[in-house]
C-alpha positions as CSV (number, residue, x, y, z in Angstrom):
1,X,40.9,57.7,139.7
2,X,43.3,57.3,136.7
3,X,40.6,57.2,134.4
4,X,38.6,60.2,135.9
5,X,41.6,62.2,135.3
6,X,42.2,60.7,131.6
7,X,38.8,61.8,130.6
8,X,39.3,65.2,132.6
9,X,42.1,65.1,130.3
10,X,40.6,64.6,127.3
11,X,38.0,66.6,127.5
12,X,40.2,69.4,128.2
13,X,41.5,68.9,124.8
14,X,38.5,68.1,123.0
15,X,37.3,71.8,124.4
16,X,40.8,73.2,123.5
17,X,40.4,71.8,119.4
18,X,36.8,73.0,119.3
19,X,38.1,76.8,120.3
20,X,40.9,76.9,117.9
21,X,38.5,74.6,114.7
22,X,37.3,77.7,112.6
23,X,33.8,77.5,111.7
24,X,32.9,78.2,107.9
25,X,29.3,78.7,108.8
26,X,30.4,81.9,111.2
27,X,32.1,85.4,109.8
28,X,35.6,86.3,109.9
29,X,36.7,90.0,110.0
30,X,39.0,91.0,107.2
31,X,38.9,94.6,106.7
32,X,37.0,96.4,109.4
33,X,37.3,100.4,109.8
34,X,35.3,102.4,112.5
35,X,32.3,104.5,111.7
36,X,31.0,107.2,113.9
37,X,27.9,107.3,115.3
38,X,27.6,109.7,118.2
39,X,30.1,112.6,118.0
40,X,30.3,115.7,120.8
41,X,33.8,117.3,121.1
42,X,33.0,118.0,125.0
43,X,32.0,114.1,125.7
44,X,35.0,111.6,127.1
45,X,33.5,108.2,127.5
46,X,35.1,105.1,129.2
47,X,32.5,103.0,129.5
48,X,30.6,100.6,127.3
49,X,28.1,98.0,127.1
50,X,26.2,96.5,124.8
51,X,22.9,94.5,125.6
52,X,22.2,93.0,121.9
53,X,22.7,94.0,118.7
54,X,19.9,97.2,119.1
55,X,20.7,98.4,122.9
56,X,24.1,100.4,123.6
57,X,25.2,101.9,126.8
58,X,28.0,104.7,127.2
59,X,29.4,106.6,130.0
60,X,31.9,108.9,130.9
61,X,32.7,112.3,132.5
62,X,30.8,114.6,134.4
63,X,27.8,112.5,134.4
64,X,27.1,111.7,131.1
65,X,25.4,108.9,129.7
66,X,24.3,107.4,126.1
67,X,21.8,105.0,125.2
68,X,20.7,103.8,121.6
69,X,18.0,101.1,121.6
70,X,18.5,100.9,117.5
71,X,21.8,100.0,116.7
72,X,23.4,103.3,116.7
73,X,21.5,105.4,114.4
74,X,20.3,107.7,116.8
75,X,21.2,108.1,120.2
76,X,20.0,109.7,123.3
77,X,22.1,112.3,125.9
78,X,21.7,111.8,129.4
79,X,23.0,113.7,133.0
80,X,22.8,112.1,136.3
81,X,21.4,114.3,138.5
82,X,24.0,115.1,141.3
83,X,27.2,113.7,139.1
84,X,28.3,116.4,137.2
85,X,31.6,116.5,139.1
86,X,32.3,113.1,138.6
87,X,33.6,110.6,136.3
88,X,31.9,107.8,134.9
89,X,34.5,104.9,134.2
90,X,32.3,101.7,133.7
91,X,28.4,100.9,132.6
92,X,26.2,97.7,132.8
93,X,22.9,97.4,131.0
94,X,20.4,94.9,131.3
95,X,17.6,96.1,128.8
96,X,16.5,99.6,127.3
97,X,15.4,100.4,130.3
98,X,17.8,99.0,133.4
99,X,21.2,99.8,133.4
100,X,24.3,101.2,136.3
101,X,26.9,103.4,136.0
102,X,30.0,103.4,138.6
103,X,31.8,106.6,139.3
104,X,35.9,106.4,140.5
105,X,37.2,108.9,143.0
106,X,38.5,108.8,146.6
107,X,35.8,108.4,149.4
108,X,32.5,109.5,148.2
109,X,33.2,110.0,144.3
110,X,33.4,106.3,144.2
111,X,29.7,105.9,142.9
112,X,27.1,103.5,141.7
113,X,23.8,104.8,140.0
114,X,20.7,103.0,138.9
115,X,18.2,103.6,136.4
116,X,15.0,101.3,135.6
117,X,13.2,103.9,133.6
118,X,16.0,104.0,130.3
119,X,17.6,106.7,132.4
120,X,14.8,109.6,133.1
121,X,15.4,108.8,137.1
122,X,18.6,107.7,138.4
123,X,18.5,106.1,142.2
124,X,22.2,106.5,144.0
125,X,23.0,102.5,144.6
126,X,26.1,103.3,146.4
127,X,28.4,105.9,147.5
128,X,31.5,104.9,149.2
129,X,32.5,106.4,152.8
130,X,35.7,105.0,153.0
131,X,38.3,107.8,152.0
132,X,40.9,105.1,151.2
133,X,39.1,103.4,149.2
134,X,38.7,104.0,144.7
135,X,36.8,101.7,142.9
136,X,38.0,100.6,139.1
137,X,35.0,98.5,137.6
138,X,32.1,96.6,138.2
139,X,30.3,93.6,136.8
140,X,27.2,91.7,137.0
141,X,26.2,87.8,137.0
142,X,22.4,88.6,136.3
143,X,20.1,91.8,137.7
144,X,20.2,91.1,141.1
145,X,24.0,89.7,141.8
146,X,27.3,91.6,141.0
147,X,30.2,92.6,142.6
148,X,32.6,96.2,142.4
149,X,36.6,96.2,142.4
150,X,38.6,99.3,144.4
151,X,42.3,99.6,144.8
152,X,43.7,98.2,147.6
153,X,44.9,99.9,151.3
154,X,47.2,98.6,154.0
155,X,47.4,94.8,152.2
156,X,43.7,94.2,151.2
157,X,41.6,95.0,148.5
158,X,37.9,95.9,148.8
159,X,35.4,94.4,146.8
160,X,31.7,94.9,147.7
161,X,28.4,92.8,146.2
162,X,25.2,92.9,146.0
163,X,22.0,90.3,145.9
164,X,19.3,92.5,145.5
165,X,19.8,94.5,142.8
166,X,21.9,97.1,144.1
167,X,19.4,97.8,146.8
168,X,22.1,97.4,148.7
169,X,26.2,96.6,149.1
170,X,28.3,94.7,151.6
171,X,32.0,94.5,151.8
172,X,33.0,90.8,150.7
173,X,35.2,88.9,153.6
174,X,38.6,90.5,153.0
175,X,39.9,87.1,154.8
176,X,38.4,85.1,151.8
177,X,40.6,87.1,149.2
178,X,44.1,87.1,148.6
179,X,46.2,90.1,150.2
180,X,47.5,93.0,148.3
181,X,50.4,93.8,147.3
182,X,52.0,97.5,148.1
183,X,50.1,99.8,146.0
184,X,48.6,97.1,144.0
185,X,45.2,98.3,142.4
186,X,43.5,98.0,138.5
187,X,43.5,100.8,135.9
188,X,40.2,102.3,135.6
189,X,40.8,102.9,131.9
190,X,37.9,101.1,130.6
191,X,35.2,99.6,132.5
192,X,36.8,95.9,132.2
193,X,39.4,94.8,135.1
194,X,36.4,92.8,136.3
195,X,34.5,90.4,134.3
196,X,32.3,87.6,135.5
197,X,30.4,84.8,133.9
198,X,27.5,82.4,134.2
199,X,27.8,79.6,137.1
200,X,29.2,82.0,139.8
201,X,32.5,82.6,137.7
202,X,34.5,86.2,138.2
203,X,37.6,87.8,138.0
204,X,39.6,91.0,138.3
205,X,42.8,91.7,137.3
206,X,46.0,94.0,138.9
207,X,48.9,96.1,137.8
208,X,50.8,98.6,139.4
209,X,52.5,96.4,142.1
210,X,56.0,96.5,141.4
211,X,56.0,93.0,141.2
212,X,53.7,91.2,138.9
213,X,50.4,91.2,137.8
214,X,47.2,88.6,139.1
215,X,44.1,87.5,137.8
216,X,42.3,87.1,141.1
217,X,38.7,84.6,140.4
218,X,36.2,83.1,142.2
219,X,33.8,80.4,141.2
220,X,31.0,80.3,144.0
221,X,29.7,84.3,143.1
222,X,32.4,86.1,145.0
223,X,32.1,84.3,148.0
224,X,35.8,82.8,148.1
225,X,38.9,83.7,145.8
226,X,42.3,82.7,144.2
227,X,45.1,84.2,142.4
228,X,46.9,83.4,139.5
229,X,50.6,85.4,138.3
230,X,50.1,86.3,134.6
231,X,53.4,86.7,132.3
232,X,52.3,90.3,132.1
233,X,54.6,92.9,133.6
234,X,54.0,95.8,136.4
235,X,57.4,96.8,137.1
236,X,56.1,100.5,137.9
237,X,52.8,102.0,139.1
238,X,51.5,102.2,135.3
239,X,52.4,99.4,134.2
240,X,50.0,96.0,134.3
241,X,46.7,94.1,133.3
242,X,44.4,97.1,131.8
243,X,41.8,95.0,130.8
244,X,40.0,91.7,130.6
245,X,38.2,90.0,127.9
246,X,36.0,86.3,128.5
247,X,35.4,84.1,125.5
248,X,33.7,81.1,127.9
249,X,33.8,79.9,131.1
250,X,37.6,78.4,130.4
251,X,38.9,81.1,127.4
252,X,40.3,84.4,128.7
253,X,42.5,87.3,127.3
254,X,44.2,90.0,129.4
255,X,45.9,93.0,128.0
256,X,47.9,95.7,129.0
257,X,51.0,97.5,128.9
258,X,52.1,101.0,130.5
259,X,50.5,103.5,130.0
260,X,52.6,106.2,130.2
261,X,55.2,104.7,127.5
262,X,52.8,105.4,124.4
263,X,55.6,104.8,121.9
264,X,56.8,101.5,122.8
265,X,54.9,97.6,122.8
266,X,55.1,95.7,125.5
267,X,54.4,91.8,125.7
268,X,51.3,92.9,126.2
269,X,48.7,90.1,126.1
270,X,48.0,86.7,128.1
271,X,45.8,84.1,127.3
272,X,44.0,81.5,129.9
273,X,42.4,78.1,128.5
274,X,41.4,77.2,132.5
275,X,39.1,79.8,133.6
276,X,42.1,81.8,134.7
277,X,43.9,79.8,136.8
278,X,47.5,80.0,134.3
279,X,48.2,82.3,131.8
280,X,50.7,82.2,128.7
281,X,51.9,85.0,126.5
282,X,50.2,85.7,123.6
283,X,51.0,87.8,120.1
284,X,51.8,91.6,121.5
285,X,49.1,93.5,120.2
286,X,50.4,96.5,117.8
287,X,49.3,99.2,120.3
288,X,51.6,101.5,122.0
289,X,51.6,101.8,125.4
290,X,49.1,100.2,127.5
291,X,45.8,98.8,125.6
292,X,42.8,100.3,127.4
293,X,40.7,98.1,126.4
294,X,39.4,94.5,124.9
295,X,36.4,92.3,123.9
296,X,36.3,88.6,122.6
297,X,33.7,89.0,119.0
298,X,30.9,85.9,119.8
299,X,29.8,84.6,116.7
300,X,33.0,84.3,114.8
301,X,34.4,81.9,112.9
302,X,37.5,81.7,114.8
303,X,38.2,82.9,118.3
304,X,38.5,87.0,117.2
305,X,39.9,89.7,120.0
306,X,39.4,93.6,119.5
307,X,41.3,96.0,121.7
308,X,41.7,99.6,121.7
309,X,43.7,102.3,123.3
310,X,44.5,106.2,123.0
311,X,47.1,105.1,120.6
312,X,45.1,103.4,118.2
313,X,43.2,99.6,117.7
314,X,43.9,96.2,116.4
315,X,42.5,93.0,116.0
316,X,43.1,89.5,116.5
317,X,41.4,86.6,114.8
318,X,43.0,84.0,115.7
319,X,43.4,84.1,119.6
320,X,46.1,86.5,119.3
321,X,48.7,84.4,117.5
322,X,48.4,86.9,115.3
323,X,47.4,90.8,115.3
324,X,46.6,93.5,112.8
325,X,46.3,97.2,112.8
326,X,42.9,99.1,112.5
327,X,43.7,102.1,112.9
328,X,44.9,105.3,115.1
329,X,41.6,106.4,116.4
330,X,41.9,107.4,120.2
331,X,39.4,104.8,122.1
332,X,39.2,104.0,125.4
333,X,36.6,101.0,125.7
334,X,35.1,98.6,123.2
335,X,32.2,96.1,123.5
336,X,30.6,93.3,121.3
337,X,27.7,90.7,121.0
338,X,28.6,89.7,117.3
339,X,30.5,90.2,114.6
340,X,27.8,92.9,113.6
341,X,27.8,94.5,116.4
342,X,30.9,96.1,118.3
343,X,31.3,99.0,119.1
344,X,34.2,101.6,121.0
345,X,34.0,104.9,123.0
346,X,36.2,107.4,123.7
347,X,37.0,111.0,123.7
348,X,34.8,112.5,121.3
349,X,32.0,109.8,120.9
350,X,30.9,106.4,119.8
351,X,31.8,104.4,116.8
352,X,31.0,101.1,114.8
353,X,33.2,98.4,113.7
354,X,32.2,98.0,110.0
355,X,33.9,95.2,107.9
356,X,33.5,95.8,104.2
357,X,34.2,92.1,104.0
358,X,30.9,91.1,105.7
């Protein structure tokens, strides 16, 4: 037993080295600025996801969508039939062709749409009966399996999943996830207070309790959960975890702040080397406020965070021991597959991180 937990031990450290080792063979972003790519005065999106280095999907109010399927330099303007009056906060695509959209509201503006056609036909997944119930985010282990966040009522939260490719929903045992606390709930401010990963791994994360904040994760593809206090504070109804970010199965980031204080920095960001089970502080990100949201760069040299907010972005690349300013441009959401490849949505359009360095 002794030695089982050495090598559990070692191993643990060996991983931990390996994460902070830069590699010279990867890129390192030095100098990056943000280029726009789509721009309409009348869009707002909140949502992003990119599929690869070609496909992009964006989403936002009163049922708009954007795809690109080559890399941003042209872009194609989508309505979902019957969602005009509502508003898009989070998007998952698989391919050019398959992707969902999730709608927040009380009772029935709480929406999921499908597409399997690049998004000429749009199928309603889900639409939420319960008027006490507002769903944040969703997220997805593979096309057939994901599972959607809403606030909580009356002590529980209600998270619903599905295993046939949105086909159809069920409510996931409430008894199998930790109760809520009073008012507790997730900022819909960017499409990612739920992540999930390979193996059956997923998490979401809370603010506005008044009390603390939790990562709450399951490993067995939402069947059972746990939680987990972060340092992070939510000492008001706007303050707490705004968004999630997942390096591997044991590197996470959360960031946040309150929203409603846009001139001050909080101690904003948390980092997780166990899948999420502890947290410790990281480097406050230079973002005023609450950051909206985040995204771990795969490919880089060193492990390389990106997060974004109405009062500006900032980067990270070293794990957030250190941060530094991008600029004040107002984005909501941010998503990347490689250092060549991230991009951020927000009022106004899409944008490109370019680094003049690389």
């Amino acid at each position: 037993m002794f030695m089982r937990r050495l090598s559990v031990l070692l191993l643990s450290v060996l991983l931990a080295a390996a994460c902070a080792q830069p590699d010279p063979a990867r890129p390192t972003l030095t100098s990056p600025s943000w280029q726009w790519q789509y721009q309409d005065s009348s869009a707002f999106f909140i949502g992003i996801h990119a599929v690869d280095e070609r496909t992009v999907w964006a989403a936002g109010s009163q049922g708009r969508v954007v795809k690109t399927t080559d890399g941003g330099t042209s872009w194609t303007s989508i309505r979902v039939p019957g969602a005009d009056s509502v508003q898009f906060r989070d998007v998952h695509g698989f391919d050019d062709l398959t992707a969902y959209v999730l709608s927040i509201g009380n009772g029935t503006d709480s929406r999921i749409y499908k597409t399997v056609d690049g998004g000429q036909t749009w199928d309603l997944s889900f639409q939420n009966e319960d008027e006490n119930a507002f769903f944040d985010c969703f997220s997805f282990w593979d096309e057939s399996s994901g599972f959607a966040f809403s606030d909580s009522w009356e002590g529980e939260f209600t998270l619903i999943k599905t295993e046939d490719g949105g086909a159809s929903w069920q409510r996931i045992d409430p008894a199998q996830v930790p109760d809520a606390r009073a008012g507790e709930g997730a900022f819909a401010a960017s499409g990612t207070c739920v992540q999930t990963w390979e193996g059956g791994l997923g998490w979401f994360a809370t603010g506005a309790s008044g009390v603390d904040t939790r990562v709450i994760r399951t490993t067995d593809v939402g069947t059972t959960w746990s939680e987990s206090i972060t340092p992070i504070a939510s000492r008001t109804g706007s303050e707490g975890i705004s968004t999630m970010s997942v390096l591997d199965a044991n590197h996470l980031a959360i960031l946040g702040g309150d929203f409603t204080e846009r001139d001050s920095i909080y101690a904003n960001v948390a980092l997780s080397t166990d899948g999420g089970a502890t947290w410790k502080r990281g480097h406050p990100a230079p973002i005023g406020g609450s950051v909206y949201g985040s995204t771990y760069v795969p490919g880089t040299a060193t492990p390389t965070l990106v997060g974004v907010a109405p009062t500006g972005t900032a980067f990270s690349t070293d794990n957030a021991a250190s941060w530094s300013r991008i600029d004040d441009t107002n984005f909501w959401t941010v998503t990347a597959v490689s250092p060549a490849a991230i991009w951020a949505a927000g009022p106004g359009g899409v944008a490109r991180l370019v680094d003049a360095a690389n």
